[in-house]
GUKOLMAR-760838 format. One record per residue: residue number from 0; residue in three letters; x, y, z of N, C-alpha, C in turn. Coordinates in Angstrom, 1 decimal. Layout:
REC:nr:rest:n.x:n.y:n.z:ca.x:ca.y:ca.z:c.x:c.y:c.z
REC:NUM:ala:X:Y:Z:X:Y:Z:X:Y:Z
...
REM end
This chain:
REC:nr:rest:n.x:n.y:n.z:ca.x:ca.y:ca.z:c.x:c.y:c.z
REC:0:unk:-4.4:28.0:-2.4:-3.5:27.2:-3.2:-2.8:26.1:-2.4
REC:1:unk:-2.3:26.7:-1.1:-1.9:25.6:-0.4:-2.7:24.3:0.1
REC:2:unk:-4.0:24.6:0.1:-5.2:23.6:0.6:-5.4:22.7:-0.5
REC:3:unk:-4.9:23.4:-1.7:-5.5:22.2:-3.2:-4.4:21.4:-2.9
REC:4:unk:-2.8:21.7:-3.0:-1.5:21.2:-2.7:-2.0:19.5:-1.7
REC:5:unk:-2.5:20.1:-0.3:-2.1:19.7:0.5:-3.5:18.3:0.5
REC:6:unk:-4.5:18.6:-0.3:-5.6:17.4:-0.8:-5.2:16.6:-1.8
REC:7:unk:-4.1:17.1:-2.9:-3.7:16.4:-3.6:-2.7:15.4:-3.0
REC:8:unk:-2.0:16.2:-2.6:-0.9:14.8:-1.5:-1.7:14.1:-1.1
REC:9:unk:-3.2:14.5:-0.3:-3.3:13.8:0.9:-4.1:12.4:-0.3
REC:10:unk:-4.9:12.9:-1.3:-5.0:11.6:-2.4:-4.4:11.1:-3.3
REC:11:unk:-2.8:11.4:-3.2:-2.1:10.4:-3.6:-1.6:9.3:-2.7
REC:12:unk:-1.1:9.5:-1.3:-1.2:9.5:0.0:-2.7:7.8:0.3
REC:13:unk:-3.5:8.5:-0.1:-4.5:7.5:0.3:-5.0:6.5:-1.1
REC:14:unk:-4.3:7.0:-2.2:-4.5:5.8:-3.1:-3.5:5.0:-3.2
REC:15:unk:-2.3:5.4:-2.7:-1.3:4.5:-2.6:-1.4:3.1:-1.3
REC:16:unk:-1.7:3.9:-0.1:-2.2:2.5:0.8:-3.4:2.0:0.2
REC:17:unk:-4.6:2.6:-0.5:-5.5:1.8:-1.0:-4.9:0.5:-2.0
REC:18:unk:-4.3:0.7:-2.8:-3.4:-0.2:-3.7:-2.9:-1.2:-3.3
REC:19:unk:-1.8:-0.8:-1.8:-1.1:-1.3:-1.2:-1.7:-2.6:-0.5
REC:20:unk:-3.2:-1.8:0.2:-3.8:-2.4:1.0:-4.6:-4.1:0.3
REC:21:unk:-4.8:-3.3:-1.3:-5.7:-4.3:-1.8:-4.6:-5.3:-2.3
REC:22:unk:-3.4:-5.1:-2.6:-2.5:-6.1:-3.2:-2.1:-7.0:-1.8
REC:23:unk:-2.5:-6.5:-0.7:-2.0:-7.4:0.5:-3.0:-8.5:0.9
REC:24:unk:-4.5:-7.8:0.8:-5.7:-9.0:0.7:-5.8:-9.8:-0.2
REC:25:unk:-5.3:-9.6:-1.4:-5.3:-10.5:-3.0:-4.2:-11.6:-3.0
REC:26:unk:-2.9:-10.8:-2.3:-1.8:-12.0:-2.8:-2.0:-13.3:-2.9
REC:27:unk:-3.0:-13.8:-1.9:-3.0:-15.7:-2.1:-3.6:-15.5:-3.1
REC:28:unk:-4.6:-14.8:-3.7:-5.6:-15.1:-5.1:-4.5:-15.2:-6.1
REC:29:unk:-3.5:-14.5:-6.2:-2.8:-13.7:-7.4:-3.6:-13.0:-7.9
REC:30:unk:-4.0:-12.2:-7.5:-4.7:-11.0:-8.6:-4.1:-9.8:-7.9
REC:31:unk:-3.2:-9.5:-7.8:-2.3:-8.0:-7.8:-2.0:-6.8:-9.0
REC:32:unk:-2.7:-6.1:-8.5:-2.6:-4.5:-9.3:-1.0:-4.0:-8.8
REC:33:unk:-0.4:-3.9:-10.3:1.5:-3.1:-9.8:1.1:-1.4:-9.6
REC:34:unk:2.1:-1.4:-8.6:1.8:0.1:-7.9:2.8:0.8:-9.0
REC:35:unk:2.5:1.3:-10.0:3.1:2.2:-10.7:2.4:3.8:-11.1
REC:36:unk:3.5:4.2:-12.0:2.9:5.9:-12.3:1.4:5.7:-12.5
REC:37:unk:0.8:4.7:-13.6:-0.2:5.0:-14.2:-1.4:4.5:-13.6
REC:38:unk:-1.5:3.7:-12.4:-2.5:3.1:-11.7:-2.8:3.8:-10.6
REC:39:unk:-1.5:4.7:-9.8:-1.2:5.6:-8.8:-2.1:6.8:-9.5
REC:40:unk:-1.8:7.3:-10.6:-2.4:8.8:-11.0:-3.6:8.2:-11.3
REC:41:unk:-4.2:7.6:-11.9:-5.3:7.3:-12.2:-6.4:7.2:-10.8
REC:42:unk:-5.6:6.3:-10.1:-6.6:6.5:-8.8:-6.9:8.0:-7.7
REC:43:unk:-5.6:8.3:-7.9:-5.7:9.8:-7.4:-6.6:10.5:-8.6
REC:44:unk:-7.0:10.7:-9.5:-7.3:11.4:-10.3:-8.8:10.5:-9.9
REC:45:unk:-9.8:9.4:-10.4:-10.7:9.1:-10.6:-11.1:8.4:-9.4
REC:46:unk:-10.2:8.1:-8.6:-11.1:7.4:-7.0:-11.3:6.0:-6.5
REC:47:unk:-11.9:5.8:-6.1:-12.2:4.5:-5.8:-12.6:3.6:-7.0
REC:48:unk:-13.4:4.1:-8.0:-14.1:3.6:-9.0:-12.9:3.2:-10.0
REC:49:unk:-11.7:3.5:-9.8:-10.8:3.2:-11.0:-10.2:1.8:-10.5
REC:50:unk:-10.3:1.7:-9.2:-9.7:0.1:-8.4:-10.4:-1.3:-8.9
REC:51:unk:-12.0:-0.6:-8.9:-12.9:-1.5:-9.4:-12.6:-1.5:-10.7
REC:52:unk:-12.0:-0.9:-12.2:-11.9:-0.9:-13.5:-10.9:-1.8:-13.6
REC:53:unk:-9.6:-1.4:-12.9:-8.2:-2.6:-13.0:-8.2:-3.7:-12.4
REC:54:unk:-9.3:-3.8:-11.4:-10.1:-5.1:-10.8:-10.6:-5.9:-12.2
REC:55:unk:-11.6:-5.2:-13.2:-12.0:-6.0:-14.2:-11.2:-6.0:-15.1
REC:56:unk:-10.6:-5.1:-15.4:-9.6:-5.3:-16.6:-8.1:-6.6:-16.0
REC:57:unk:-8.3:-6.5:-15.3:-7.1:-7.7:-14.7:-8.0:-9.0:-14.6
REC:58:unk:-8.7:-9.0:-14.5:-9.9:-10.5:-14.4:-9.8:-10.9:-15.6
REC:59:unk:-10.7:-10.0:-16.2:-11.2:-10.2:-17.9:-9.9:-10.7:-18.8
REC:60:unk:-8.8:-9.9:-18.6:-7.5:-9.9:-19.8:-6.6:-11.0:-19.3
REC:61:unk:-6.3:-11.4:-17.9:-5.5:-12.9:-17.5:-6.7:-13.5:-16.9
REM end
């Protein structure tokens, strides 16, 4: 139980600098993803592949 605990931190943990990371390479573009509840859980929940989804949905929609 403690080992699921301590994977789930450690990928919220690493989707948050992922976010972080990518809103720091983007800024001159303006294309920045907001670090909030629903883009935080979503990436901890589905991974790398969800960065790429608000990647297009942020292209596509502005």
């Amino acid at each position: 139980m403690v080992k699921k605990c301590f994977n789930f931190l450690k990928r919220i943990v690493i989707s948050g600098f992922l976010l972080y990371g990518y809103n720091l390479i983007t800024a001159p573009l303006n294309i920045m993803i907001p670090i909030n509840l629903i883009t935080m859980s979503s990436l901890t929940i589905l991974g790398f592949p969800a960065l790429f989804a608000f990647i297009l949905i942020h292209i596509i929609v502005f």
